[in-house]
N, C-alpha and C positions, 0 to 999 in steps of 0.2 A: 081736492082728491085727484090722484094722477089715475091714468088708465092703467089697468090690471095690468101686470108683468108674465108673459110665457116663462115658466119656469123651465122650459127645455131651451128654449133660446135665449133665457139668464146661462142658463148652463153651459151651451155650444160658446156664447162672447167670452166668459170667464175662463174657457179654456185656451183663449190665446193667448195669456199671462202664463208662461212659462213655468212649473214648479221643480222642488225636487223632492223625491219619493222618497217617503221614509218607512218604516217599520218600530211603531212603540210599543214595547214589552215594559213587563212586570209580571208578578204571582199573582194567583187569585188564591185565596181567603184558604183552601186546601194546600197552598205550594205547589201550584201546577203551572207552567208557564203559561203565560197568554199574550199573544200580539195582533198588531191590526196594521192595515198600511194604511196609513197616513199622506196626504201632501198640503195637508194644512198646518206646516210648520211654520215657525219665524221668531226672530231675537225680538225679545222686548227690553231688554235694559242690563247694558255692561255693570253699573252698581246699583244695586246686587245682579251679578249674572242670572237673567230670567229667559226664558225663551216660553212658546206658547205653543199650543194644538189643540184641535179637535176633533170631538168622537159624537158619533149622532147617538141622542139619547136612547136611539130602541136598537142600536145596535148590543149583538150579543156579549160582546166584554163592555161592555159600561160599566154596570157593577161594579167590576174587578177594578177596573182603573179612578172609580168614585170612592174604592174604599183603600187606595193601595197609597203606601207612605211615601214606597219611591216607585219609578220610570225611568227605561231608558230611549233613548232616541235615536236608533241606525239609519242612519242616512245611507242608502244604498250604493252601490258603483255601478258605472255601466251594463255589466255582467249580469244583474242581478235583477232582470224583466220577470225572471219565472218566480224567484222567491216572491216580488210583489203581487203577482198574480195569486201566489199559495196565501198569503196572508188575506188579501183583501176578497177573498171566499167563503162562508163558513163552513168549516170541519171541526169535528173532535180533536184532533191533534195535528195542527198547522206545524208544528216543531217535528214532527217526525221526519228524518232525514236531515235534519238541518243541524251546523254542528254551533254551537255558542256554548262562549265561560260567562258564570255568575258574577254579575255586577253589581254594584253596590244595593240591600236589600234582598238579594237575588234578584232581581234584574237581568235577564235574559241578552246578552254580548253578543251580538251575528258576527260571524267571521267573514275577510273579508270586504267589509266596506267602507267605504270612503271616507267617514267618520262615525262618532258615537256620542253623547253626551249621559251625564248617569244623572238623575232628576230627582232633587225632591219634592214631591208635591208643595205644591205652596197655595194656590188657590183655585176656585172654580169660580167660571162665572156662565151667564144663559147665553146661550147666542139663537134663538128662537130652539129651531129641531137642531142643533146641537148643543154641546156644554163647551166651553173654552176653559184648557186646562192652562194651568201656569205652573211650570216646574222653578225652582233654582238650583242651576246647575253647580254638581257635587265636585265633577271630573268631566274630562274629554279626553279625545287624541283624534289627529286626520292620520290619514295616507294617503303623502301626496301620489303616490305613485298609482292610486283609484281615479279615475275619472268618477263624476257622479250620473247617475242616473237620472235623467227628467222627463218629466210630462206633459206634452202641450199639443193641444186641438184635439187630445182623444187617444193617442198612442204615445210611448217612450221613444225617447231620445235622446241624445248627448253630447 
């Protein structure tokens, strides 16, 4: 048995691993958008195109994204510190204000960012207090002309 781990200083070391911010939408179960920021992205495997995230189980869109077919994946751009900050809050209506076209499933499109990926659900798995989602990706597109957004030691960067 090793000695107990500070989960605030597991936390502060894990933040010098550089990420980048995303934003995953879908409908819930009404056809309501819903998103959450994310920076628990990353490719799992070119055949079949799979990529990966996760959502903590007692966060308030779980549900929606446990029972939702597809997902998409906005990868933020530089610009775009305050949209993560709306998302990763909870409010009634995080889309208010925000403009996005319907993606594949309805799937919620952010305008403006650096990329997008359109998701089919593919599996779940436990990851203690989270769930790890697996999508396989439907569609993309970059722009290159977005810098991305990222996160490291605690504040944005790029």
């Amino acid at each position: 048995m090793g000695v107990p781990i500070d989960v605030i200083d597991l936390r502060r070391a894990l933040g010098y691993f550089p990420t980048g911010v995303t934003i995953i939408t879908t409908l819930d179960a009404s056809g309501s958008p819903v998103g959450v920021t994310a920076s628990s992205f990353n490719t799992v495997s070119l055949e079949p195109p799979l990529i990966l995230w996760c959502i903590a189980k007692d966060a308030y869109s779980a549900e929606a994204f446990e029972a939702a077919e597809y997902f998409a994946v906005n990868v933020l751009g530089n610009q775009q510190a305050d949209i993560s900050n709306n998302f990763a809050r909870q409010s009634e209506d995080k889309f208010d204000g925000i403009a996005f076209a319907s993606g594949r499933g309805g799937s919620p499109l952010l305008e403006n960012t650096a990329a997008f990926f359109e998701c089919k659900t593919w599996k779940f798995y436990d990851g203690g207090d989270h769930t790890i989602v697996v999508g396989e990706v439907l569609g993309f597109q970059a722009n290159d002309s977005v810098l991305p957004l990222v996160f490291s030691r605690g504040s944005y960067a790029t």
